[in-house]
C-alpha positions as CSV (number, residue, x, y, z in Angstrom):
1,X,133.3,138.3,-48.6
2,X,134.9,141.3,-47.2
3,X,135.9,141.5,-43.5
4,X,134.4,143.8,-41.7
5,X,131.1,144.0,-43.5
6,X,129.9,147.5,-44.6
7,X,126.9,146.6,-42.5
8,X,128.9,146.2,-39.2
9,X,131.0,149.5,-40.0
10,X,128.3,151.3,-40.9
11,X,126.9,150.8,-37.4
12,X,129.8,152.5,-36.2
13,X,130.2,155.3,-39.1
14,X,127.0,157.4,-40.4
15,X,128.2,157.7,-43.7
16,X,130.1,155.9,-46.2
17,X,132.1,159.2,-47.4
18,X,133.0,159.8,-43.6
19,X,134.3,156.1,-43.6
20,X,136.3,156.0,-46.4
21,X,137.9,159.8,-45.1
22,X,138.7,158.2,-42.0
23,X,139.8,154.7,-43.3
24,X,141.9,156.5,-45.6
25,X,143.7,159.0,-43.6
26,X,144.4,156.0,-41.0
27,X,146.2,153.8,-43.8
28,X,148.0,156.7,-44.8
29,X,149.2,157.3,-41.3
30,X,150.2,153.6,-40.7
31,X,152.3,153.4,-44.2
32,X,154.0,156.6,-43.2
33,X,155.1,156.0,-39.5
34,X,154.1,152.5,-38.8
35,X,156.5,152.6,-35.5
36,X,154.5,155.7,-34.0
37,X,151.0,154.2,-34.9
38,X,150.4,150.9,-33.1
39,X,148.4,148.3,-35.9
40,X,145.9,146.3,-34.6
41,X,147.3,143.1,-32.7
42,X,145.0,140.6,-34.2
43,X,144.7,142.3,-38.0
44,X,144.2,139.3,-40.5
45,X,144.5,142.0,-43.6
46,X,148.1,142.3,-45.1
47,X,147.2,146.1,-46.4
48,X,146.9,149.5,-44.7
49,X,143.0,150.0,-45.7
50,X,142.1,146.9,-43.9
51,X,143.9,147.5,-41.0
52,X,142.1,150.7,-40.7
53,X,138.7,149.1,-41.4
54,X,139.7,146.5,-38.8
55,X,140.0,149.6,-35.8
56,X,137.0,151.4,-37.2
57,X,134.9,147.7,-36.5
58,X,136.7,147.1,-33.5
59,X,135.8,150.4,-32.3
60,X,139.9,151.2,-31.9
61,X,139.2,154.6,-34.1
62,X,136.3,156.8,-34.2
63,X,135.9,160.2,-35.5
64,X,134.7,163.6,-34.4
65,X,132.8,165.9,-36.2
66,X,134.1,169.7,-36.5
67,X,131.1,172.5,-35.3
C-alpha cells in the first residue's frame, strides 16, 4: 500500500496532473539543493517523490494557482 493514499492527497490537491506537477518540481528541488530545502523530519520514504508526497499530505506544501 502506498503512503499517503491518493485518497488523502487528493483531499488536499484538486487534480492528479496538479499533484504530480507539484510533487515533481518539489523532488527535483530536494535532489538539487537538499541543504537549502529542509526534508520533512519524520519522512519514512528513502526517495525524493515521497518526500514530496509526504509535505503535500502533511499540508507542509501547497500550491497556488496563476490568474
Amino acid at each position: 500500500m502506498l503512503n499517503p493514499s491518493i485518497d488523502s492527497l487528493m483531499t488536499k490537491i484538486d487534480s492528479k496532473y496538479t499533484l504530480v506537477t507539484v510533487s515533481a518540481h518539489r523532488a527535483r528541488q530536494l535532489r538539487e539543493t537538499p541543504e537549502v530545502y529542509q526534508k520533512t523530519a519524520k519522512s519514512k520514504s528513502v526517495n525524493f517523490v515521497g518526500m514530496a508526497l509526504e509535505e503535500i499530505d502533511a499540508e507542509k506544501l501547497s500550491y497556488r494557482q496563476k490568474d
